[in-house]
C-alpha positions as CSV (number, residue, x, y, z in Angstrom):
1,X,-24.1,1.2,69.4
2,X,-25.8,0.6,65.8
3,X,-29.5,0.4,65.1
4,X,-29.4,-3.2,65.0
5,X,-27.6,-3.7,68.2
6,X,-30.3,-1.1,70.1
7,X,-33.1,-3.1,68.5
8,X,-31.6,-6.8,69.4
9,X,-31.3,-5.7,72.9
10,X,-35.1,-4.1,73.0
11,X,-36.1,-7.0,71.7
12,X,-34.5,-9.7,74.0
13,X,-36.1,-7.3,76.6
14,X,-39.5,-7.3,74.8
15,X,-39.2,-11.0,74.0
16,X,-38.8,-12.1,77.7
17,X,-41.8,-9.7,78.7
18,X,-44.1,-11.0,75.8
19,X,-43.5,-14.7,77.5
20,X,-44.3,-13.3,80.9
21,X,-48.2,-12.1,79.6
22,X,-48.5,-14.9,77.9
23,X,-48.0,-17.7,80.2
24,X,-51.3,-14.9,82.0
25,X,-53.3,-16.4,78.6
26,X,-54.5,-19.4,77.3
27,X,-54.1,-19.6,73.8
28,X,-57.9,-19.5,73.2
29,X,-58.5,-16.1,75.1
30,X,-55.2,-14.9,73.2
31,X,-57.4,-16.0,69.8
32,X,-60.6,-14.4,70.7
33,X,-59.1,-11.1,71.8
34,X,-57.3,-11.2,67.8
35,X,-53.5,-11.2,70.5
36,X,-50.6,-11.7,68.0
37,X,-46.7,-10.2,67.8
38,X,-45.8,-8.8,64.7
39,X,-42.3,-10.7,63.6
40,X,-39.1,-8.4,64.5
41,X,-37.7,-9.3,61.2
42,X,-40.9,-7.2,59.5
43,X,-41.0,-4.9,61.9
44,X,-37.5,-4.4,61.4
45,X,-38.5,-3.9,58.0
46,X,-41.4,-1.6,58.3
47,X,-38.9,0.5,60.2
48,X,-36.4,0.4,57.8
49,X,-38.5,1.5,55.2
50,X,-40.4,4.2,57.1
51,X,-37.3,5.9,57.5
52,X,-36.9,6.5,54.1
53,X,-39.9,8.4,54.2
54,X,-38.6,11.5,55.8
55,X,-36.1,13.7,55.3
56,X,-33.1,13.4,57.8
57,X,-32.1,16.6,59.5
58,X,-35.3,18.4,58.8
């Protein structure tokens, strides 16, 4: 299984709980507490890029 395919599936799975709290919410308490998902396409990204920061096998 590739990275991408491990991440799609973590994040259907992450995507269906996210929905789950937040139907516990109202979008007001959700803006007072500062509640907010990071996009998967950056965090993709972040990751991505953070992996280029170490040395692989090390």
């Amino acid at each position: 299984m590739t990275m991408d395919q491990t991440i799609n599936i973590l994040e259907e799975r992450r995507s269906a709980l996210q929905n789950e709290l937040d139907a516990l919410k109202g979008q007001a308490e959700k803006n007072r507490l500062g509640q907010f998902a990071t996009p998967i396409a950056l965090a993709v990204d972040i990751l991505e890029y953070a992996s280029t920061l170490f040395n692989k096998g090390e």
